[in-house]
BATORZA-281404 format. One record per residue (C-alpha): x, y, z. Coordinates in nm, 3 decimals. Layout:
SITE      xx      yy      zz
SITE       X       Y       Z
...
END
This chain:
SITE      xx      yy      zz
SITE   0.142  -0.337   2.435
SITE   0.302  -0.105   2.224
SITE   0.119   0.100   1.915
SITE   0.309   0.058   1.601
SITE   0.268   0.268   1.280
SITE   0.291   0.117   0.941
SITE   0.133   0.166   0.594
SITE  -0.078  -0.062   0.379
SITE  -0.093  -0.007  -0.014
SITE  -0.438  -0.157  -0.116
SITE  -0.535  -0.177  -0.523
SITE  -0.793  -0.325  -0.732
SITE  -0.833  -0.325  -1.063
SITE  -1.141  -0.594  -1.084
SITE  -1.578  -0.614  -0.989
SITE  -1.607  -0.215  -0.939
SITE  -1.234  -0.118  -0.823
SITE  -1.301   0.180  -0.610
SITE  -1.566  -0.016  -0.421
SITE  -1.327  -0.282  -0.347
SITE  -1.039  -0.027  -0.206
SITE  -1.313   0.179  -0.023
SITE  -1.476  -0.173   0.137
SITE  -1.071  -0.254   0.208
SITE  -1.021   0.026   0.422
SITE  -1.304  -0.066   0.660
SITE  -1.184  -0.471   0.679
SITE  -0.827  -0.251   0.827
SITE  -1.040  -0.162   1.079
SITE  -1.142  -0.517   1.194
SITE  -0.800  -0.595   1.187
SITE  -0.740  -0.680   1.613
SITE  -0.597  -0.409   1.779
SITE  -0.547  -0.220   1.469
SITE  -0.697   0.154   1.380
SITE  -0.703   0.327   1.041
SITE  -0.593   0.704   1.150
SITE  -0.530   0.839   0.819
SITE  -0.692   0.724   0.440
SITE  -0.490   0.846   0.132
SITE  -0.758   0.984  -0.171
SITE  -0.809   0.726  -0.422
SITE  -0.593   0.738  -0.744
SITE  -0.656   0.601  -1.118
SITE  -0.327   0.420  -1.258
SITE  -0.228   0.226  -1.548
SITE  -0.090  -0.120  -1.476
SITE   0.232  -0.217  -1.437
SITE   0.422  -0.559  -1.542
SITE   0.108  -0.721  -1.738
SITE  -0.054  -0.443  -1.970
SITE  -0.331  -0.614  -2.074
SITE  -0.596  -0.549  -1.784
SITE  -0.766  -0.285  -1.693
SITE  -0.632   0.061  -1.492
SITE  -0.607   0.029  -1.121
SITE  -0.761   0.203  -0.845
SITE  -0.486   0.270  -0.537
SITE  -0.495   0.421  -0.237
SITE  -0.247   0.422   0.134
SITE  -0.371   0.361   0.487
SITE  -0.169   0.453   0.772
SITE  -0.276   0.207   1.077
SITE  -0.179   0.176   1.401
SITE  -0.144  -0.145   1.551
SITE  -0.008  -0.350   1.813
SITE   0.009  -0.650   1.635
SITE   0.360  -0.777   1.498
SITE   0.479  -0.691   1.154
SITE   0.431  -1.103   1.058
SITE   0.054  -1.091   1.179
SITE  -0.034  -0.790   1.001
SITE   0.083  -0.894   0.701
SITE  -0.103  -1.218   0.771
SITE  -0.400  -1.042   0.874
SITE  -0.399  -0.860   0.542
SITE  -0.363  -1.189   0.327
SITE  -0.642  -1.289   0.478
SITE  -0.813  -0.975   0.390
SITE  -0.704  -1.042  -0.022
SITE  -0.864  -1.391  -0.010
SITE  -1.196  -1.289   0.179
SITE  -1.236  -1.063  -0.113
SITE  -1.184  -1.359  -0.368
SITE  -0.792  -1.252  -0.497
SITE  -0.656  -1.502  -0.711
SITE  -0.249  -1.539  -0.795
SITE  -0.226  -1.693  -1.175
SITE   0.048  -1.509  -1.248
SITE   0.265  -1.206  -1.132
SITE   0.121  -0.872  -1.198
SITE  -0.230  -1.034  -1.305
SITE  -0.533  -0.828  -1.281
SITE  -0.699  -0.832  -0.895
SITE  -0.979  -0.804  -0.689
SITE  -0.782  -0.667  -0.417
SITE  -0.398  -0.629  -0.343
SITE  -0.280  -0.492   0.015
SITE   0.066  -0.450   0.075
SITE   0.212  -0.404   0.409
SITE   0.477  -0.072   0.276
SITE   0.663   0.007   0.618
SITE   0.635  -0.050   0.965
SITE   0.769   0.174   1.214
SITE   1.165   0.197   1.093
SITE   1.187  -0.184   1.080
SITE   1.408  -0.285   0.782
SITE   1.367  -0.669   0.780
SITE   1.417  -0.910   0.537
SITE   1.264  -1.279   0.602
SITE   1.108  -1.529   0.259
SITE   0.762  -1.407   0.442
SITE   0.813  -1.057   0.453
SITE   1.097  -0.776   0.364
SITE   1.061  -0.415   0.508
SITE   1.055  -0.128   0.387
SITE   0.842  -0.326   0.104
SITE   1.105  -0.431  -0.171
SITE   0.970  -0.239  -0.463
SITE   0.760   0.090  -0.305
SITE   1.008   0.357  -0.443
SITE   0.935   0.277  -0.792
SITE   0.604   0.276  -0.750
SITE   0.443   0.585  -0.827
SITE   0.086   0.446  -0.797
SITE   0.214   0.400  -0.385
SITE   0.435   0.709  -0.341
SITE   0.164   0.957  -0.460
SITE  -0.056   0.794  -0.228
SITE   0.129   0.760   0.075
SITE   0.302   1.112   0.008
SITE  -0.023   1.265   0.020
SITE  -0.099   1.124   0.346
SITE   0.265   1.099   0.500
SITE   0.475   1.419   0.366
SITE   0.714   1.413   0.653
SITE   0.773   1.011   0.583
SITE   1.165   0.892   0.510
SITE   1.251   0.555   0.366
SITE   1.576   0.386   0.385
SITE   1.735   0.101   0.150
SITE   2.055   0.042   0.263
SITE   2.060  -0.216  -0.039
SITE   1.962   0.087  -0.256
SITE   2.031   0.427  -0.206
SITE   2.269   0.564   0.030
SITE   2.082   0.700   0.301
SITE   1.700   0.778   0.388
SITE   1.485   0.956   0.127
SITE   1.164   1.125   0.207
SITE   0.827   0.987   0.047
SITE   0.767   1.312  -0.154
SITE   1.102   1.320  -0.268
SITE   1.063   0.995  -0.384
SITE   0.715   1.052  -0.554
SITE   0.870   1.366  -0.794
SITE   0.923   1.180  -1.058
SITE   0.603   0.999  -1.071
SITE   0.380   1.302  -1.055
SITE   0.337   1.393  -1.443
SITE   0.345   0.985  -1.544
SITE  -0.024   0.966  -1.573
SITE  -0.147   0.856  -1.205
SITE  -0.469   1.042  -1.190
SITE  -0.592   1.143  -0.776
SITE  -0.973   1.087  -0.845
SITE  -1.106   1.140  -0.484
SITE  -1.078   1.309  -0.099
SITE  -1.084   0.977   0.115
SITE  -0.968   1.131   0.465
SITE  -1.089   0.947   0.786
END
């Protein structure tokens, strides 16, 4: 089978959020067929959408997997409920979120799952993260902008909007 590379955002901003990211990354590695090569460090972030919760703890895995961009993401559900995430609104305050970012240079877009992930370039709390660990990284939205963009490009503008990197977290 063939090895596939994609990127997982994982957050938490409830019951000890850095535990719950760091405990994250090793349920990616349980994941069939799936290896964590790369762990972004951990960054402090204010929410976003619902203001009234506390900050949020992020971080970006790069995997590689053989499994199908539809059983990842599945997989990774399944990693959200294990830890106890709950869905009572959008943008509510969570145990665990893991978002499947980009896979490979798939651009899909199915009501299960749209690649690259719909909303990752205006999230700073994802692009400082996945910069760090990707540099060399270019996303395209032909729905968006023009032509591919590279992560760190991307992250500029988020680098002074208070997204604090709090830790080394290299495999």
């Amino acid at each position: 089978m063939a090895v596939h590379k994609a990127f997982v955002a994982l957050g938490s901003n409830l019951c000890d959020p850095a535990l719950q990211v760091t405990n994250a990354f090793t349920e990616l590695e349980k994941i069939p067929r799936t290896k964590v090569v790369q762990r972004s460090s951990l960054y402090q972030s204010e929410p976003v959408g619902y203001d009234k919760q506390p900050d949020f703890i992020n971080a970006v895995a790069e995997v590689h997997t053989e499994a199908s961009p539809e059983t990842l993401l599945k997989a990774l559900l399944d990693i959200e409920q294990d830890f106890g995430r709950e869905r009572p609104f959008p943008n509510a305050p969570r145990i665990l979120d893991l978002d499947l970012l980009c896979y490979d240079d798939v651009e899909q877009k199915t009501d299960f799952l749209t690649l690259p992930h719909p909303r990752m370039h205006l999230r700073g709390f994802v692009l400082l993260p996945l910069a760090e660990i990707a540099p060399d990284l270019t996303i395209s939205y032909p729905d968006v902008m023009p032509k591919s963009c590279n992560v760190v490009k991307l992250a500029q503008p988020f680098q002074n909007q208070g997204i604090e990197k709090l830790s080394n977290n290299s495999v």
